[in-house]
C-alpha positions as CSV (number, residue, x, y, z in Angstrom):
1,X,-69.0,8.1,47.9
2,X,-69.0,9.3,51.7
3,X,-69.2,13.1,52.5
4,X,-65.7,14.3,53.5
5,X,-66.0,14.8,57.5
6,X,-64.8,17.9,59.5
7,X,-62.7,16.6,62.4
8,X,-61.2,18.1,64.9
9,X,-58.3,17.2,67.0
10,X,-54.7,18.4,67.9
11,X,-52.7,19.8,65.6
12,X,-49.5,18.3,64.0
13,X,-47.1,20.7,65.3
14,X,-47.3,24.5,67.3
15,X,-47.1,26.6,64.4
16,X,-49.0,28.6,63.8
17,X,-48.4,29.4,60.2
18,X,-48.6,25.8,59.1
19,X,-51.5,25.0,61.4
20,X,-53.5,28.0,59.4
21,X,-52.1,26.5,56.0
22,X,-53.0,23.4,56.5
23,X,-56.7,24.4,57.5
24,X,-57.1,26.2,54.6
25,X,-56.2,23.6,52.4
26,X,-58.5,21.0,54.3
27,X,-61.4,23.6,54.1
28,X,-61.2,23.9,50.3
29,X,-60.9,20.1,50.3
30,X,-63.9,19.5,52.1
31,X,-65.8,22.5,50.2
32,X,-65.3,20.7,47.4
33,X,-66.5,17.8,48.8
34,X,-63.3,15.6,47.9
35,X,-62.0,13.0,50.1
36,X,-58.5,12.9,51.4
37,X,-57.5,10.0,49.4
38,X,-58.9,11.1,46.0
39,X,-56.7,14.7,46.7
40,X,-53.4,12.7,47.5
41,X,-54.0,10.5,44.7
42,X,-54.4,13.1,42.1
43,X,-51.6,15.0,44.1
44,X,-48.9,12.2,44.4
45,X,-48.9,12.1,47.6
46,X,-50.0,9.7,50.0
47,X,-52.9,10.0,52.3
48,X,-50.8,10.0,55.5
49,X,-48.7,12.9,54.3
50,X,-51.8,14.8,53.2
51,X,-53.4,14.6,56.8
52,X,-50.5,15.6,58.3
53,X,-50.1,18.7,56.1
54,X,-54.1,19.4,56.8
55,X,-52.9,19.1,60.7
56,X,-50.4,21.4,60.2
57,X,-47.6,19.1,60.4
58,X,-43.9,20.2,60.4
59,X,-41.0,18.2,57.8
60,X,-43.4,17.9,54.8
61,X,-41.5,18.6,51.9
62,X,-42.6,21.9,50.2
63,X,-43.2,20.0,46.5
64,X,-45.9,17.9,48.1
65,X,-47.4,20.6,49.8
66,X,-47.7,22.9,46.4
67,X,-48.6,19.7,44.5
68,X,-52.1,19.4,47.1
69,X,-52.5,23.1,46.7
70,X,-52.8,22.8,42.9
71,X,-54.9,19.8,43.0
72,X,-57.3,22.1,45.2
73,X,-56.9,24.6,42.1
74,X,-54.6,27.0,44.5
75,X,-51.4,28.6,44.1
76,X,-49.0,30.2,46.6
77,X,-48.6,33.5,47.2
78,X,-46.3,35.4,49.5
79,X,-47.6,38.7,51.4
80,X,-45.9,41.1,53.1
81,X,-46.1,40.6,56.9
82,X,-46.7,43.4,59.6
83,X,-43.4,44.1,61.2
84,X,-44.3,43.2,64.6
85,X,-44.7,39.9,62.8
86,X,-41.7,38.9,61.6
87,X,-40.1,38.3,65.1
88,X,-42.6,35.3,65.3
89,X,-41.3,33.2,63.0
């Protein structure tokens, strides 16, 4: 089975918070040296919709994306932002 690759490229959309989630997830991915398509398959998703979720894509339902983070063996958590912050988003 091929190594998973590190690409780079645009990203999916301009935000910054799903750009940084989606990164993460793709990192763990290719840590644990796991193709795209074995993740989506185990996740339910398909391949397309993980890529664009590792790109940082913006309309991808929320179930999909927590169904990829638990195939990674992650689960959400919410922190409290800085205040400054919050006018960002």
């Amino acid at each position: 089975m091929p190594a998973p690759r590190a690409k780079g490229g645009k990203p999916a959309s301009d935000n910054p918070v799903l750009q940084a989630l989606g990164a993460q997830l793709a990192q763990r991915r290719r840590d644990a040296g796991r193709l795209q398509q074995e993740v989506a398959d185990t996740a339910g998703v398909s391949r397309s919709t993980l890529h664009t979720i590792e790109r940082g894509g913006e309309g991808v339902r929320w179930e999909k994306v927590l169904a990829v983070a638990k195939t990674l063996g992650l689960s959400p958590q919410f922190v409290e932002s800085a205040p400054d912050s919050l006018a960002d988003g």
